[in-house]
N, C-alpha and C positions, 0 to 999 in steps of 0.2 A: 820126337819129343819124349825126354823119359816119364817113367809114373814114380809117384812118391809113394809109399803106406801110409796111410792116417794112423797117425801114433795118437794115444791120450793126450801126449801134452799139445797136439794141435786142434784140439776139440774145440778149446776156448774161440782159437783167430777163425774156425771157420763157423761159430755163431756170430761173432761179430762182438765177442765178449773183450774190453781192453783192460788189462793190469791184473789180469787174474789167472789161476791156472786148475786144471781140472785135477779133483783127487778121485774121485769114483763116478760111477752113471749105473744107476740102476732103474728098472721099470716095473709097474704095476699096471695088472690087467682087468677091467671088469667088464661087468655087462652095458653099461653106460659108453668107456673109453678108455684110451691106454694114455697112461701117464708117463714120459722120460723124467727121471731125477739125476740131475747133476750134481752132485756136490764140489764147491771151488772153494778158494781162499787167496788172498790178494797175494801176490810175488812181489812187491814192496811197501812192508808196513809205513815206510816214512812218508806223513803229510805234516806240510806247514799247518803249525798251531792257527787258530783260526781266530786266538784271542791278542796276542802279541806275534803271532808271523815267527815264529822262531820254526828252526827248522829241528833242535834238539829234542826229539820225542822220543818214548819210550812204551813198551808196550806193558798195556794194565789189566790184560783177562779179558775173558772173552765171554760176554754177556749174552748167550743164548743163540740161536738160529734164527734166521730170517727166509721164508720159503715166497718167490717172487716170479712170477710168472713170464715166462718167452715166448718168442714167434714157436710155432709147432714146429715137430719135426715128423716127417712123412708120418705129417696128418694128425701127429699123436700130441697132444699137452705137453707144453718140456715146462718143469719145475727147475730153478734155481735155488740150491741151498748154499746160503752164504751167512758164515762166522758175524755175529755184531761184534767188534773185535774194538777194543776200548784201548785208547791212548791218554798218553801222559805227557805236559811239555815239563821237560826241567828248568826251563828260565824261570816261568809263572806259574806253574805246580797246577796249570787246569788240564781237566780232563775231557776229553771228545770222544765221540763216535767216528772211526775209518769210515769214509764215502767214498762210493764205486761210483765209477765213472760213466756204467752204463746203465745207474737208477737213479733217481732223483731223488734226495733227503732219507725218508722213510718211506716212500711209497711200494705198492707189489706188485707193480709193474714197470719190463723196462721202459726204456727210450725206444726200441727200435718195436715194440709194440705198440706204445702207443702210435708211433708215428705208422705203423701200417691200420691201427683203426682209421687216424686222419685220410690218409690216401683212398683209402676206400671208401670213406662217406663224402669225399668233397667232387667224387665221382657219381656219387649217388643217393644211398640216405643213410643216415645213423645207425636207421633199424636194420638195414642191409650191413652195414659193419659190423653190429654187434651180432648179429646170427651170422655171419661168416666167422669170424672169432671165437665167435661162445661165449662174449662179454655180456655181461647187465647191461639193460640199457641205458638207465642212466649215468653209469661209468665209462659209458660208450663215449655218449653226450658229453659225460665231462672236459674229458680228453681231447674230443675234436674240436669243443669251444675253446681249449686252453689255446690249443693249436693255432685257431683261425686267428684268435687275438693276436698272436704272439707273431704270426706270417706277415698279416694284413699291413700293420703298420709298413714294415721291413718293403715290401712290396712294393706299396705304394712312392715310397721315396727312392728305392732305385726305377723304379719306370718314370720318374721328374726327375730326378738325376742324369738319365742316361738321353732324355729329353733338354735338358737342359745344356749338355756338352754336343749335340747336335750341331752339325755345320750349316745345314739345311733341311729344318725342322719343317714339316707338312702337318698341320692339325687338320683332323675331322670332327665336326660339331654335327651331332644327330639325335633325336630324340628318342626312347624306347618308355610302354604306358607302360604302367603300377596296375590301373584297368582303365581297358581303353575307352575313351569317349571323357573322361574324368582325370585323371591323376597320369601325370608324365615326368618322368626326368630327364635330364640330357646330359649325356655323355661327351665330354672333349678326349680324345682320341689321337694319338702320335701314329699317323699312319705309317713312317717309314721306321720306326720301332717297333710296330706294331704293339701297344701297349696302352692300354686304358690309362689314364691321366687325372681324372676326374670326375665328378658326379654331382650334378645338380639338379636339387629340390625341387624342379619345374623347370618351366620352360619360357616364364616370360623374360622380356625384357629386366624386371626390375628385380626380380630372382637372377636372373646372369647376373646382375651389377653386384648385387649381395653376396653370391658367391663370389667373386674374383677379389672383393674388398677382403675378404675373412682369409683368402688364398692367394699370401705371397708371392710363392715360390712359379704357378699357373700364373700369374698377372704380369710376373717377368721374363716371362718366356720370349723368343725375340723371332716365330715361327716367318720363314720364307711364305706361304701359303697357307691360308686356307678353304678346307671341300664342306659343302655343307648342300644343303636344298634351299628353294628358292624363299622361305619364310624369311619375311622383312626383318621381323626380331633378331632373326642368327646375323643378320648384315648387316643391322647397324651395332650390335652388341661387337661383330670383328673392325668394323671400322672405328669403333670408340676403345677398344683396350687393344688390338694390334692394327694403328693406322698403314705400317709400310707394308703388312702384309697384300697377296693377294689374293683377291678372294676367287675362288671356282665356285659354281653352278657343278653340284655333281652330277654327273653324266646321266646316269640310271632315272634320277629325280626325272632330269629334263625330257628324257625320252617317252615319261608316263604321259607327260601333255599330249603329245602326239597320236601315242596309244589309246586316251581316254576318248579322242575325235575321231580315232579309228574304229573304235566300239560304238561311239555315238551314231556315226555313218551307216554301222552295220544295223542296229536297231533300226533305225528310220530305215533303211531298204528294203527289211525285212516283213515288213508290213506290207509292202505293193507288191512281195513273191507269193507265186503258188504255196499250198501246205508245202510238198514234199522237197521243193527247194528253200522255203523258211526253216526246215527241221535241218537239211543238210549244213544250212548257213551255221543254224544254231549248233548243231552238233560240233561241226570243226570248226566254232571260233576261234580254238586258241592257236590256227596255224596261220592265223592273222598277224599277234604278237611276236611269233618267232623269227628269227630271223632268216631271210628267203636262205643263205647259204649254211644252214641248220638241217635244211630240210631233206626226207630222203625220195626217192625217183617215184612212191607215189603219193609222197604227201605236196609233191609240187603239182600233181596232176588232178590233186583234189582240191588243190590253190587256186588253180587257174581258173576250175568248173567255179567255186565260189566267185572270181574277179569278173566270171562274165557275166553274173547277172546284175551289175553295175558299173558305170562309167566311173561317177564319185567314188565308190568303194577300191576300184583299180588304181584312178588316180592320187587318191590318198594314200594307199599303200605302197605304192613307188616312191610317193614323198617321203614317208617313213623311212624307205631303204636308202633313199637319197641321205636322209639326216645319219645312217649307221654308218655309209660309204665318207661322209663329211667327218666324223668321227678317226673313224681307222686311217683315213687317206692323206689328211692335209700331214703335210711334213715339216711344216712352221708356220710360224703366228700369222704372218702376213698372207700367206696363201688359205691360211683358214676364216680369216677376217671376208678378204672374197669372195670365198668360197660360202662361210653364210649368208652374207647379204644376198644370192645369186638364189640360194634356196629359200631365203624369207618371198625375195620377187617372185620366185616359182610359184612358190604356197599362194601367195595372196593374188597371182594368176588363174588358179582354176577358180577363184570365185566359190569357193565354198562355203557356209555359212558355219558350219562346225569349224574349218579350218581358219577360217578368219577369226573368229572370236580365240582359237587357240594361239594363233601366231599373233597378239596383242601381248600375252607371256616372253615369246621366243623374242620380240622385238624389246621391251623394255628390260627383259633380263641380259640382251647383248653383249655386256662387254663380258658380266660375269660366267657366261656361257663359252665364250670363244676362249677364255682366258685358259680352259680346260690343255691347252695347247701353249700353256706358258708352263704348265705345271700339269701332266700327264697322271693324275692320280682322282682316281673315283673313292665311295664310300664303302665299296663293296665289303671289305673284311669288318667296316663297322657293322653293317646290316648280317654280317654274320652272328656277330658279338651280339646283335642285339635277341638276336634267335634264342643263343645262349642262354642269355638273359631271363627271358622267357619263360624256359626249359626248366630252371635255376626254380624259378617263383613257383610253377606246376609242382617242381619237388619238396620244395617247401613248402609250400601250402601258404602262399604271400606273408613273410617273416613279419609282425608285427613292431620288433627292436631293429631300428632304422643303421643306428650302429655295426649292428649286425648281419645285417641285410647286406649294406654297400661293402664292408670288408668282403663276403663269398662273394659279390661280385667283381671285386678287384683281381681274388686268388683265379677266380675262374678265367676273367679276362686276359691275367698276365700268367697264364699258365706256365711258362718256361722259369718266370721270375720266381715265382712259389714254389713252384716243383724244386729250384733249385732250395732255397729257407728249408723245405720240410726235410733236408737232407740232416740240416743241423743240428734237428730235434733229436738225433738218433747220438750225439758227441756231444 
């Protein structure tokens, strides 16, 4: 591969500078920072008049300098000095201001700055932009709100676009709190897009119906499937606005039932142990939860010492694995259908009093649980998103502009969708 020399006049293409060309570059040094000074001027004065569209311009003087701030260069402040360079149309005799392409109006700052303030605060926080940058904070602010506005929209309608040309669209409905115990929204979710879709105000019934009424474009959606948890709300709000879908019992949910009888079990045995086998119990509960083929050669040797100091704790724990083996194993719908009724009989065989009250769930939830093998998809990347979420409000400090709030959650959710928008900010 050969090498080229960086001539001046390639200074401009490799800032990312377009229609201009460099005349000088000089620098200043202080005790504070070093400054690069560019000085450029446009390589073709003709722009269509802006009052009649003619393209007959003429050049009218040059009204002073404009100094406009760029991404650094190793490290240092680069200045832009740029001509205000004054046109004239001959058809309609108005006069304009020449606009560069890589600043917006009058502003003194480019495009590919501000959009590296955005990148860097929608990863983190404003204040962390502007001290990376060396910007004011509140021009930090300004910037990255102009941004989120200007993304958000764009976002949202290619993630229901690219949802909406779906051949076999899989929705996830899931809820993430505002604070929990109190305030929740729910999120609809394109899990084979992977792409947030939606956000509603709450979580009941009558808030789903209010949203989908106000939301066209999500009410017309025509989804194969969909995953949600076992809350009645989520089931009949899918059966009343997507009747031919189907609906899944998401995996993960279903498995906490189990789990929670498994814990239940361990409490109550835990009580008729010695101190020093109630501490070991307690200690390693969580190798209860996990899963037996997780585990390594002596966490299964501290499994076993745990399973022997109870029958119900053994036998319930095999059920558990039984329900992960019924998961991973059936290989279609019909052999899955078999395959749970055969573990529902198991379960309600040992007679357990945790596990019976638990498999009263697994039985009336049936079809929607098996169904999971009609349509092989869990919530899991939502319960990601929802972490996010989370993360998102912590950095924020819970956004009190609701507006504003659900846009950074969309950018954040559709991160590839936005990532690509903020590319535009810079053209």
């Amino acid at each position: 591969m050969g090498e080229n020399r960086v001539q001046l006049q390639d200074t401009a293409k490799i800032l990312g500078l377009q229609g201009v060309e460099v005349i000088k570059t000089t620098y200043t040094t202080t005790e504070e920072a070093t400054e690069v000074i560019i000085h450029i001027r446009p390589i073709n004065y003709k722009k269509t008049c802006p009052y009649c569209k003619s393209a007959a311009t003429i050049r009218n003087g040059v009204d002073g300098y404009r100094r406009i701030k760029h991404l650094k260069i190793a490290d240092a402040q680069c200045m832009l000095v740029v001509p205000r360079q004054r046109l004239k149309c001959k058809e309609c005799f108005g006069t304009y201001t020449y606009e560069y392409e890589f600043v917006k109006g009058k502003e003194r700052y480019t495009r590919a700055y501000k959009t590296q303030i955005y990148r860097i605060a929608i990863g983190s926080t404003v204040l962390h932009s502007a001290e990376l940058t060396e910007t004011p904070y509140s021009t930090a602010e300004r910037f990255f709100k102009e941004a989120v506005r200007h993304i958000a929209p764009l976002t949202v309608t290619a993630a229901q676009e690219h949802a909406n040309q779906s051949a076999k669209l899989i929705l996830g409905i899931d809820d993430f709190a505002i604070r929990k115990g109190h305030n929740y929204n729910t999120g609809i979710h394109d899990l084979r897009g992977e792409s947030l879709l939606g956000i509603v105000k709450g979580r009941k019934l009558s808030e789903l119906r209010t949203f989908m009424k106000a939301n066209a474009t999500i009410a017309g959606l025509k989804p194969h499937a969909i995953v949600m948890d076992l809350a009645k709300n989520y089931h009949t709000f899918a059966a009343e606005f997507f009747p031919d879908a189907i609906r899944v019992a998401d995996r993960f949910h279903v498995n906490r039932y189990i789990l929670d009888a498994l814990n239940e079990i361990r409490r109550r045995v835990s009580k008729e142990l010695a101190p020093q086998a109630r501490l070991n119990l307690k200690r390693n509960k969580h190798l209860l939860n996990k899963r037996g083929d997780c585990l390594n050669y002596a966490e299964q040797e501290q499994l076993q010492t745990m399973l022997a100091y109870s029958h119900d704790l053994k036998a319930v724990y095999e059920l558990k694995e039984r329900l992960i083996d019924w998961y991973d194993l059936s290989f279609n719908y019909k052999t899955a259908q078999t395959g749970y009724q055969q573990w529902c009989a198991h379960g309600y065989a040992l007679n357990i009093p945790e596990i019976n009250n638990a498999l009263k769930t697994f039985t009336n939830w049936q079809e929607e649980i098996v169904n999971y093998h009609r349509c092989r998809f869990t919530n899991g990347i939502v319960e990601g998103r929802n972490a996010k979420i989370k993360a998102l409000q912590r950095r924020r400090f819970f956004l009190r502009n609701r507006t504003f709030y659900e846009a950074l959650i969309f950018i954040e959710c559709n991160f590839l969708i936005s990532h690509s928008y903020s590319k535009l900010l810079c053209t």
